[in-house]
N, C-alpha and C positions, 0 to 999 in steps of 0.2 A: 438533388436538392441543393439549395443552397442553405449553409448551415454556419449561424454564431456559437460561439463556445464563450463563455465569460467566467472569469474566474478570479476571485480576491484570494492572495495567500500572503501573508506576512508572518513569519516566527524569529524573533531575536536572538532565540538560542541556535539560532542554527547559521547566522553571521553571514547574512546575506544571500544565503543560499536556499534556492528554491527546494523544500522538501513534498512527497507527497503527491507530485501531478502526473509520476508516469502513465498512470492511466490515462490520465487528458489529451497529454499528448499522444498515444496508445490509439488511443479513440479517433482523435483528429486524426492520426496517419492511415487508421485502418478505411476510416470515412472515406479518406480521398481514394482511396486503394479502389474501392468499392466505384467510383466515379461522382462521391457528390464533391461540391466547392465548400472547401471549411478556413472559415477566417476567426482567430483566436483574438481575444482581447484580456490581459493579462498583464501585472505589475512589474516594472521592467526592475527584475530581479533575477538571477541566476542566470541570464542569456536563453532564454524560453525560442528566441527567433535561431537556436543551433539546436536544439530541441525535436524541430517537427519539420513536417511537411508542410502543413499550412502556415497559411498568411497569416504573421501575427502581428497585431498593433500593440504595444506597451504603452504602458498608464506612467508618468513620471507622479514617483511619491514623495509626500515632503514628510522627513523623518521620525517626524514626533508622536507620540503616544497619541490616541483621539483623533488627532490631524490626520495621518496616516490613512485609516479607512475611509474616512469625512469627504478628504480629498480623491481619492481613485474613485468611490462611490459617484461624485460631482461629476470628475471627468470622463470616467465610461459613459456612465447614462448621458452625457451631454453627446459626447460619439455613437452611440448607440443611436440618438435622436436624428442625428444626421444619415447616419448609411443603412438602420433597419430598413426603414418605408423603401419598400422597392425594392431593396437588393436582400432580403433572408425570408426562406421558407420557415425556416424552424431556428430558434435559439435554443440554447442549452445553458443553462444557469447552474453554477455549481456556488452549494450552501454558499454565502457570502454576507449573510448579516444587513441583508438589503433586501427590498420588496420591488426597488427602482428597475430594474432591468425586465422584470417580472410585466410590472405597472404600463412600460414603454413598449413590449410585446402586446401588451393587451388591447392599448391605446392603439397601434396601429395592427392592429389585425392579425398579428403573425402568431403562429405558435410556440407554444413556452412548453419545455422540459426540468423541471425543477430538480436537482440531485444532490440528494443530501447523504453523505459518503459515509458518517459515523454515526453512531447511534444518540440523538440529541438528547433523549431523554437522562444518559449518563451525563451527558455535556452541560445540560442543564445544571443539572447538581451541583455541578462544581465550580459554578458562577454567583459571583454577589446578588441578593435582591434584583437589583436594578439592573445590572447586566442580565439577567436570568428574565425577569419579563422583555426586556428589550428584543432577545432573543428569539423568545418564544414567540411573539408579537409578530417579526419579522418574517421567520417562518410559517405563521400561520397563512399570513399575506400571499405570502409568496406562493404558496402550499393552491391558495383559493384563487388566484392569478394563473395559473400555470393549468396545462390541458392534464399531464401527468408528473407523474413524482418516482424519480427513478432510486431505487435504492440497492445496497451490494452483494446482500443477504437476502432467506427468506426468515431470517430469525428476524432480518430488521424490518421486514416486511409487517410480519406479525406484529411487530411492537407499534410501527407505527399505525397499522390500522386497529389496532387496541387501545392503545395509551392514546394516539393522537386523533383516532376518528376518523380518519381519512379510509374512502373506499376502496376495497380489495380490487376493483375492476380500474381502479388509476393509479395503480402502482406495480411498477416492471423491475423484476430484481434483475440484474446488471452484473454478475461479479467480475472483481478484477483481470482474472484469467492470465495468459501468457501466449509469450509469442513463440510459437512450438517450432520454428523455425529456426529461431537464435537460439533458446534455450534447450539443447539437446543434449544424451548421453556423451561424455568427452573421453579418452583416455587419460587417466589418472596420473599414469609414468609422463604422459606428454605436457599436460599442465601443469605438471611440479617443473619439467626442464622451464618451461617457459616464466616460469616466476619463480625461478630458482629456491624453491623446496625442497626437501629430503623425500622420495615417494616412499623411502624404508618404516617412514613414521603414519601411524592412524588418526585420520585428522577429521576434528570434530567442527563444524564451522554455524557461521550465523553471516550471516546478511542485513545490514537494514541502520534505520538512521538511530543514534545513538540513544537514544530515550529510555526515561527510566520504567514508563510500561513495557520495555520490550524482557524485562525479566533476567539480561544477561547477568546481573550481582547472582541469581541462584546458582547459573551456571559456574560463575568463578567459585563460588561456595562448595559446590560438587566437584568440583577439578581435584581435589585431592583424595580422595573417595576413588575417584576414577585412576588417577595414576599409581597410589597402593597397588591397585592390579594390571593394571595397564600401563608401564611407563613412559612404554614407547607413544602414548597419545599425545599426541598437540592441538590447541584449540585456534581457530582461525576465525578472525573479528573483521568482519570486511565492511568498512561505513566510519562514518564520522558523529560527532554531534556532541551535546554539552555533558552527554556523560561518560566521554574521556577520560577526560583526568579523575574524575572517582574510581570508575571501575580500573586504570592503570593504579591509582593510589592502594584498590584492594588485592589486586595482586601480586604488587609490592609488598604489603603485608604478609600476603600468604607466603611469601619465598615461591612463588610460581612463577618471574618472567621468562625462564625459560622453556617453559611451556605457552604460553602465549605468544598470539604474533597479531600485531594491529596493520594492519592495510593501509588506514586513510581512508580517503573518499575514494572512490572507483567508479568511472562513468559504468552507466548501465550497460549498456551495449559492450563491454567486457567483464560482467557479473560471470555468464556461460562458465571461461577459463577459470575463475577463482571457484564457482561450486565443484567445476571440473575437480579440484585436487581436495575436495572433502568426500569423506568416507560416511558421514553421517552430517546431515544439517539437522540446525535446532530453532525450535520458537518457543522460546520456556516464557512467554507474555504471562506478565504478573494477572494476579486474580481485579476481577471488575476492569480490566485491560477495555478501552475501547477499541478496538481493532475490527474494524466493518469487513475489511474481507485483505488481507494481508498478502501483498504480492508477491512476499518471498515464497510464500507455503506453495504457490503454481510454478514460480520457477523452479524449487528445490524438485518439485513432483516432475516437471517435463524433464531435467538434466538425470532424473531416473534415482533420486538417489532417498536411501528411507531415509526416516523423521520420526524427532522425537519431540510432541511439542503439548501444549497447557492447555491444561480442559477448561475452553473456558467455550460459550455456547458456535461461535459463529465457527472457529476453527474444529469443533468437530464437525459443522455441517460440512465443511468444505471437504476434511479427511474422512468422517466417518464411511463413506460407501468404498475406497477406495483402496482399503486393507494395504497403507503404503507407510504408516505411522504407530509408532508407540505414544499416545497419549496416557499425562501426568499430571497429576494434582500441581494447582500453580503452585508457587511457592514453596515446592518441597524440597529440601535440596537432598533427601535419602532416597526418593525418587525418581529426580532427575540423573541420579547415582546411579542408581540401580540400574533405570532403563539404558543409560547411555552402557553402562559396563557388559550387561547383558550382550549388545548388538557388535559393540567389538569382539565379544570372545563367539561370535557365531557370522560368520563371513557370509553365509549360505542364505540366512535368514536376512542381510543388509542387499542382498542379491535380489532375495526374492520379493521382497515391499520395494524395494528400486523399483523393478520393473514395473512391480503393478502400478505401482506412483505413474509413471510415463505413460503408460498405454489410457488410465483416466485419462489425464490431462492431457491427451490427444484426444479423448473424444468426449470431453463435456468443458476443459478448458480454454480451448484455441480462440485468442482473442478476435480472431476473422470471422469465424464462427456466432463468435458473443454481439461483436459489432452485426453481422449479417441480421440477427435474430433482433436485437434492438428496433434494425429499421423498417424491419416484418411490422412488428408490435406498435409502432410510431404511425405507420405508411394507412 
């Protein structure tokens, strides 16, 4: 098949930098893996076209609040009008606050996959009047436009055929998954040489882009809890984003920087070596956390390593069969204590949920798999 992908992503906190699409591209790469043609159309922002395998066309955006979406919106659909007719089996629209791309598949005959990645109903909430119907509005459009409506969960599945009405028979859960190929067990002495680490020390780590849903403030709250028993622990921050300088300011506080170690930004495609030299990762996601289907929790499970992560609904679906996790009350930080303290002082037990972690995520995670099964359900 020939296949478009479209996708609006703009966040200011995050300074240019594309957060959020490795799925897309994930998907586009496994697409062509597979033999279809995938051509992406996307805000030329973060270098998308060193990203993927597919053909990508970038949207130039003019910087302004309003303007911004106004303008990519214009310009896609205006591209879109040009090269759908005739050259795309299938689009794939990912949420974007537009009904246009939707409208332009319908107009010429092609089919539309609609994908809406996080659960809108919380999204909604937390927009003004008017941004909140606009939303909703657009979505429904789009939603009645589109042949199906892909989502990441099957919690999100439920809600949206509950809350939004939409039928259980047009909607394909998708989750994020991993690629069980790059992401594999590492030796721990060998990726501490490689990023010159101490391997003598127990290293707690986390993944992911700096946000204050991802709940890391609990975990610096719990760091000293943890090191009373455990001194020898170090916690390992691999990501960037706007809440840096807070979370370095509360560690400052705590008298903890030598326990902490911040990374920066880290291409993906060398995440593998940095889980490599953690002993436990973490997803302490604050409570009401939107988080549709979180791509650290399939890496941390393929790289084989347990987890300690927030009850919150989607992340137990993802861990609950998988007996690879200690799940905790969000926001607990005598929980987060406890559970992280517990699995240091039992090596055997971080052995045993490792494995089981990897051996799942080889056979209900593999994003080739995920992809395969999608174009089953499409086809």
């Amino acid at each position: 098949m020939r296949i478009f992908i479209i996708a609006y992503y703009h966040d200011p906190r995050l300074k240019k930098k594309a957060g959020g699409l490795i799925r897309m591209f994930e998907l586009a790469d496994n697409l062509i893996k597979l033999g279809h043609e995938v051509r992406m159309v996307l805000p030329m922002i973060g270098n998308p076209k060193t990203q993927t395998l597919a053909h990508v066309t970038t949207i130039p955006l003019i910087d302004i609040p309003v303007l911004r979406p106004l303008f990519f919106h214009l310009l896609s659909s205006l591209y879109l009008l040009a090269t759908v007719w005739g050259n795309a089996d299938l689009l794939y629209v990912r949420q974007m606050n537009s009904f246009l791309p939707s409208l332009i598949a319908h107009i010429t005959a092609r089919r539309t996959i609609y994908e809406i990645p996080n659960d809108p109903f919380i999204d909604y909430q937390n927009l003004p009047p008017v941004k909140r119907m606009l939303a909703q509005t657009m979505d429904r459009l789009s939603i009645v436009l589109s042949e199906k409506v892909v989502v990441l969960s099957e919690w999100s599945k439920s809600r949206l055929h509950q809350l939004g009405k939409v039928e259980e028979s047009r909607i394909l859960v998708m989750p994020s998954g991993t690629d069980t190929e790059l992401f594999v067990p590492l030796s721990k002495e060998a990726c501490c040489r490689k990023l010159n680490t101490d391997p003598s020390f127990f290293y707690v780590g986390f993944i992911g882009t700096f946000l204050s849903c991802q709940g890391v403030d609990t975990l610096i709250s719990a760091a000293p809890a943890i090191l009373r028993q455990h001194p020898k622990t170090r916690f390992l921050l691999v990501g960037d984003g706007p809440m840096r300088q807070k979370w370095a300011g509360m560690i400052e506080e705590k008298s903890l920087k030598e326990a902490f170690i911040f990374t920066g930004h880290i291409p993906y495609k060398e995440m593998p070596g940095h889980i490599g030299v953690m002993d436990i990762c973490v997803a302490p996601h604050q409570e009401g956390s939107n988080q549709a289907s979180p791509v650290k929790l399939f890496d941390y499970m393929a790289c084989g390593k347990p987890i300690v992560a927030s009850n919150i609904p989607v992340v137990k679906e993802i861990l609950g069969k998988a007996n690879c996790a200690t799940i905790v009350s969000a926001n607990n930080v005598s929980e987060l204590a406890q559970a992280i303290s517990l699995l240091v002082s039992d090596p055997n037990q971080c052995s045993s949920l490792g494995a089981n972690g990897h051996n799942y995520a080889m056979q209900h995670f593999d994003r080739k798999e995920i992809t395969k099964k999608f174009i089953s359900e499409v086809n």
